[in-house]
C-alpha positions in Angstrom: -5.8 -12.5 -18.2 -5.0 -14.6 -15.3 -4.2 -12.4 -12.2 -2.0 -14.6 -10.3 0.4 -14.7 -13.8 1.1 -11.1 -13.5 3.3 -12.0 -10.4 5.7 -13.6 -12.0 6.6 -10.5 -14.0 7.0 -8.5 -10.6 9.6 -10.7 -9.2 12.3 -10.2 -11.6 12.6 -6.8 -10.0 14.4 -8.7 -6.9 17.1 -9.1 -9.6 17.8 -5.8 -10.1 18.6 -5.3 -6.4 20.1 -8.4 -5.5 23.1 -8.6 -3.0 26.2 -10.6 -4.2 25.5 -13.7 -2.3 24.3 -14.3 1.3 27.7 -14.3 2.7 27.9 -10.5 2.5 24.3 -10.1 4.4 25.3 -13.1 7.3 25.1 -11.1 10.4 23.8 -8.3 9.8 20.8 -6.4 11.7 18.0 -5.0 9.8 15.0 -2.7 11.4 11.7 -2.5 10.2 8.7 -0.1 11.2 5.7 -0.4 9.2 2.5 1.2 8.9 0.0 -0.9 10.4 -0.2 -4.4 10.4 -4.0 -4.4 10.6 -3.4 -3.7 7.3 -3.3 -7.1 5.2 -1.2 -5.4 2.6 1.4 -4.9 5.4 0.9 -8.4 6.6 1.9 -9.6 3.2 5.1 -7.1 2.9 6.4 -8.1 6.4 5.8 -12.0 5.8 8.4 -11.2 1.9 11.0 -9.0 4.7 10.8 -11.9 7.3 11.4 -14.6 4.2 14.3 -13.2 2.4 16.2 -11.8 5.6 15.6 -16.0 6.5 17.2 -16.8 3.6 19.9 -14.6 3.8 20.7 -15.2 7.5 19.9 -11.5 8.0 18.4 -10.5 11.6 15.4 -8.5 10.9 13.1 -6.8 13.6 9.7 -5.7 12.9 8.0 -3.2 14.7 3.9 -2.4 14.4 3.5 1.2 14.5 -0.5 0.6 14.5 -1.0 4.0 13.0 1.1 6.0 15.3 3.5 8.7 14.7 5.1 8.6 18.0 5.3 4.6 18.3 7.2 4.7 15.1 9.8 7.4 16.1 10.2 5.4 19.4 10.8 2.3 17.3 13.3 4.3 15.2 15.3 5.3 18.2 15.0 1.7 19.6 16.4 0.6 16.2 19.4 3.1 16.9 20.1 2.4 20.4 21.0 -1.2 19.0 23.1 -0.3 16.0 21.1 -1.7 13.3 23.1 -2.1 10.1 20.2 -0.5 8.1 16.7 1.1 9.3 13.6 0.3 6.5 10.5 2.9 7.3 7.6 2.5 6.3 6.4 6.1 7.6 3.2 7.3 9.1 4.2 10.9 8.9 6.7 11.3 6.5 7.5 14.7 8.2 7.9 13.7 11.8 10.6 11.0 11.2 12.5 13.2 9.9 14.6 14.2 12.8 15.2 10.4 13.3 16.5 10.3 9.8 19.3 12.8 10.9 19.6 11.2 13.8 20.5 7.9 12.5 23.1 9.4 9.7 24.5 10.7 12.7 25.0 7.3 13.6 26.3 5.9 10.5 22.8 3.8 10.2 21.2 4.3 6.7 17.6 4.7 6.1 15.5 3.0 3.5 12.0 4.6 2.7 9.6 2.1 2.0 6.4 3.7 0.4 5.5 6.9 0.9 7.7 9.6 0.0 10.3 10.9 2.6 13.3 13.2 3.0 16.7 12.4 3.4 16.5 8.5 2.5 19.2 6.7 1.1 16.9 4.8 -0.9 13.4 4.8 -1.6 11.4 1.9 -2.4 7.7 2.8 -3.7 5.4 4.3 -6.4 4.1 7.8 -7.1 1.0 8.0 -5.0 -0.8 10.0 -7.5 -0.3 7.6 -10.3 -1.2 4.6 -7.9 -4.0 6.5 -6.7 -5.0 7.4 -10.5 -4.9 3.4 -11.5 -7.9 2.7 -9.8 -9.6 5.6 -10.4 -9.6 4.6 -14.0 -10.8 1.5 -13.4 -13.8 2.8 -11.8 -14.0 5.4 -14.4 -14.1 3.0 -17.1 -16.5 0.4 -15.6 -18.9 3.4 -15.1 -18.6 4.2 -18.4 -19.2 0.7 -19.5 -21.4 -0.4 -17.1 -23.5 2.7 -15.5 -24.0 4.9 -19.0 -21.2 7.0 -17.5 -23.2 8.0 -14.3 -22.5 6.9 -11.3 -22.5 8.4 -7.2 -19.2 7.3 -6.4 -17.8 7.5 -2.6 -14.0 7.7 -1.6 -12.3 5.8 1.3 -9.0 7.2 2.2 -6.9 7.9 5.4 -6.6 11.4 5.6 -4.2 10.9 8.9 -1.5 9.8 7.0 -0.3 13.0 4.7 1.6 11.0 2.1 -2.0 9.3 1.0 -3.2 12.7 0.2 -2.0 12.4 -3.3 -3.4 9.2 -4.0 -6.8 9.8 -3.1 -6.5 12.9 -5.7 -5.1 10.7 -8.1 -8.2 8.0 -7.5 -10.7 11.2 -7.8 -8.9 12.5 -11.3 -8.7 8.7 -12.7 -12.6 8.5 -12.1 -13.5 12.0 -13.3 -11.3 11.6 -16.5 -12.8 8.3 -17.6 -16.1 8.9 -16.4 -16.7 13.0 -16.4 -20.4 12.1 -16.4 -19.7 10.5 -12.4 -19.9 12.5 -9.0 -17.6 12.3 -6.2 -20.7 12.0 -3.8 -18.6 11.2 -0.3 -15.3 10.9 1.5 -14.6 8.9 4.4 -11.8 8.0 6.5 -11.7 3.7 5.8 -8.5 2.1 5.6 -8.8 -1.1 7.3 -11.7 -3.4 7.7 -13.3 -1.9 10.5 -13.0 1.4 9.4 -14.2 0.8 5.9 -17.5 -0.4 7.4 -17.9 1.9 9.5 -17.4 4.4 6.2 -19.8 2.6 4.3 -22.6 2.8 6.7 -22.2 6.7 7.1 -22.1 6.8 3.3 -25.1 5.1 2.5 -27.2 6.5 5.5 -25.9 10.3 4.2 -25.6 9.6 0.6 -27.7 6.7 -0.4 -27.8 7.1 -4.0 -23.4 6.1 -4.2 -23.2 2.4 -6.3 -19.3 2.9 -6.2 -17.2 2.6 -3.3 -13.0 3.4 -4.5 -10.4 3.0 -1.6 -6.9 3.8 -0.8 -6.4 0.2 -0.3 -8.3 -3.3 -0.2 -8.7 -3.4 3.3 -11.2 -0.7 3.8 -13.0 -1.8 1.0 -13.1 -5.3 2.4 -14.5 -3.9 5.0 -17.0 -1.7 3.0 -17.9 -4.9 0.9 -19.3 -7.0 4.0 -21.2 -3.9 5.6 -22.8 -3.7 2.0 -23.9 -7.4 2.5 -25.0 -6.9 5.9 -27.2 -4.2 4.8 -28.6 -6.6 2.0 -28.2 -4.3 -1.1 -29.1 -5.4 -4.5 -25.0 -6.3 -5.5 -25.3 -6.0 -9.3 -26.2 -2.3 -8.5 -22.7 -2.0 -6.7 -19.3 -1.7 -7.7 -16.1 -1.7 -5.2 -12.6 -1.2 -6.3 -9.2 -1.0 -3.8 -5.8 -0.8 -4.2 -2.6 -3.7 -2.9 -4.5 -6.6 -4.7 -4.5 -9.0 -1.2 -5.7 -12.4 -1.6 -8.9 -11.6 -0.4 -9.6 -9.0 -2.5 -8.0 -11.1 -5.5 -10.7 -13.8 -4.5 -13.4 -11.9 -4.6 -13.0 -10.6 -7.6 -12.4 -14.1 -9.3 -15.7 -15.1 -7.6 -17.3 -11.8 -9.2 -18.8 -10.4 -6.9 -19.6 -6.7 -6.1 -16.0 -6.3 -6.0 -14.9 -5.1 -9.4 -10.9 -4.2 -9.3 -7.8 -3.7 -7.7 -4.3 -2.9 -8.4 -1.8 -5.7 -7.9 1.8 -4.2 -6.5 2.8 -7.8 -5.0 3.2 -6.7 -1.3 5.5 -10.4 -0.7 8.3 -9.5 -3.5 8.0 -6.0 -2.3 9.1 -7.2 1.5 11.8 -9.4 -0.7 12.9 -6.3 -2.2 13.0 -3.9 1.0 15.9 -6.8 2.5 17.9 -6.3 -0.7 17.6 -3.2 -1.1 19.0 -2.6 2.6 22.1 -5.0 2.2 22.6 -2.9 -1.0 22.7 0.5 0.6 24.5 -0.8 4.0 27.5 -2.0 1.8 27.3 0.1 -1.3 25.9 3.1 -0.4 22.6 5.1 -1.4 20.5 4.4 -4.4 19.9 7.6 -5.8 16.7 6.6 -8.1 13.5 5.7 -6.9 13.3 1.7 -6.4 10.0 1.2 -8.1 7.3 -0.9 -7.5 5.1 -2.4 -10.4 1.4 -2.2 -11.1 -0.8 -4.6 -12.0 -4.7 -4.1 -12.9 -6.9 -6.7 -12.0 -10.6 -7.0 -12.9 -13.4 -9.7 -12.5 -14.2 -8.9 -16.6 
């Protein structure tokens, strides 16, 4: 199946959490704090916020937390201090925002969780991480199966730093071992964006040289992975990479069929579309007490 098709499905959620015209959202101020914009799949997420809050004549402010705790909870008070209508978090540590949560209640500012799971929201937008983290696994799982006669060395890239992806990375290991109980989770590494994933894939292969699949948390540390395999000039056709967000990159190589196996698409633009709506939604109606959830998409090169 064409992968770019499977979009089109995915943006009919915006439907389901449409404000009643843009009149009701002129004017209004909307925080964002994301992960990490080194991340591509955040990139794509904030470009879908910055769109729709355009379209809406919404003012939206994004902050880059770059991976830090503290920079986020500084951007949260920031976000208070100027009486944002809504605050949208995408959280590092789910834990230590919490105080800001109650501060901003306190305040009469509603908080939207985007992603990872966080107390005291008044609406989350996301997935469960295991089951995310479980959709590639069985990818991998079943190409091994397919592919490898059901053996394979298979090495992890996570980000252990962020506790929320915890779950995920169990979910990846339980979708490989359940479709492939012949594999071996050989190796962990911290690899989450480019750089990192490279680095992970050298200490892999110098302390494990026998892993031929590389799973991630996402596509960026994979990326990463993937062009640190090249430079190394491995035989490809013994290799098999698989991430998570489905970014254009990642979507490419796979078309080109490559090394680079699978993903799972969760359209990180109509998700950004989604966080603004969502926000109008709660700022004039009120929480959303169930879970706002995203879609998933598999995509392979087969």
């Amino acid at each position: 199946m064409n992968m770019f098709k499977k979009l089109v499905a995915t943006s009919m959620l915006i439907g389901a959490c449409a404000v009643a015209g843009s009149a009701t959202a002129k004017d209004m101020k909307i925080g964002y704090t994301t992960m990490d914009l080194a991340n591509p799949y955040f990139i794509a997420v904030t470009s879908g916020v910055k769109e729709r809050a355009e379209t809406l004549g919404v003012k939206v402010t994004i902050h880059d937390a770059k991976s830090d705790p503290a920079s986020q909870i500084a951007a949260i008070e920031n976000f208070i201090a100027q009486g944002m209508d809504a605050i949208v978090i995408s959280p590092i540590d789910a834990i230590a925002v919490e105080p800001m949560v109650k501060l901003a209640h306190d305040n009469n500012i509603p908080i939207i969780n985007a992603h990872q799971a966080m107390e005291g929201a008044d609406a989350q937008i996301g997935l469960i991480e295991f089951e995310y983290g479980y959709a590639v696994g069985k990818l991998a799982g079943e190409y091994i199966t397919k592919h490898m006669a059901g053996k394979a060395d298979v090495a992890i890239l996570g980000q252990p730093e962020v506790s929320a992806l915890v779950e995920r990375v169990s979910g990846i290991k339980q979708g490989v071992l359940d479709h492939a109980p012949g594999a071996t989770i050989a190796a962990e590494q911290s690899g989450y964006t480019p750089e990192t994933g490279a680095r992970a894939a050298e200490v892999v292969m110098q302390s494990k040289p026998s892993v031929r699949v590389f799973v991630g948390m996402n596509d960026a540390g994979i990326l990463g992975a993937f062009e640190a395999l090249k430079g190394m000039g491995v035989n490809e056709e013994e290799f098999a990479l698989f991430g998570l967000d489905a970014t254009e990159e990642a979507q490419l190589k796979i078309a080109q069929k490559t090394m680079y196996k699978g993903t799972v698409d969760i359209a990180p633009f109509v998700t950004g579309e989604m966080i603004v709506d969502v926000a109008l939604q709660v700022a004039k109606n009120g929480p959303i007490k169930d879970m706002v959830k995203i879609e998933m998409f598999p995509l392979l090169s087969e």
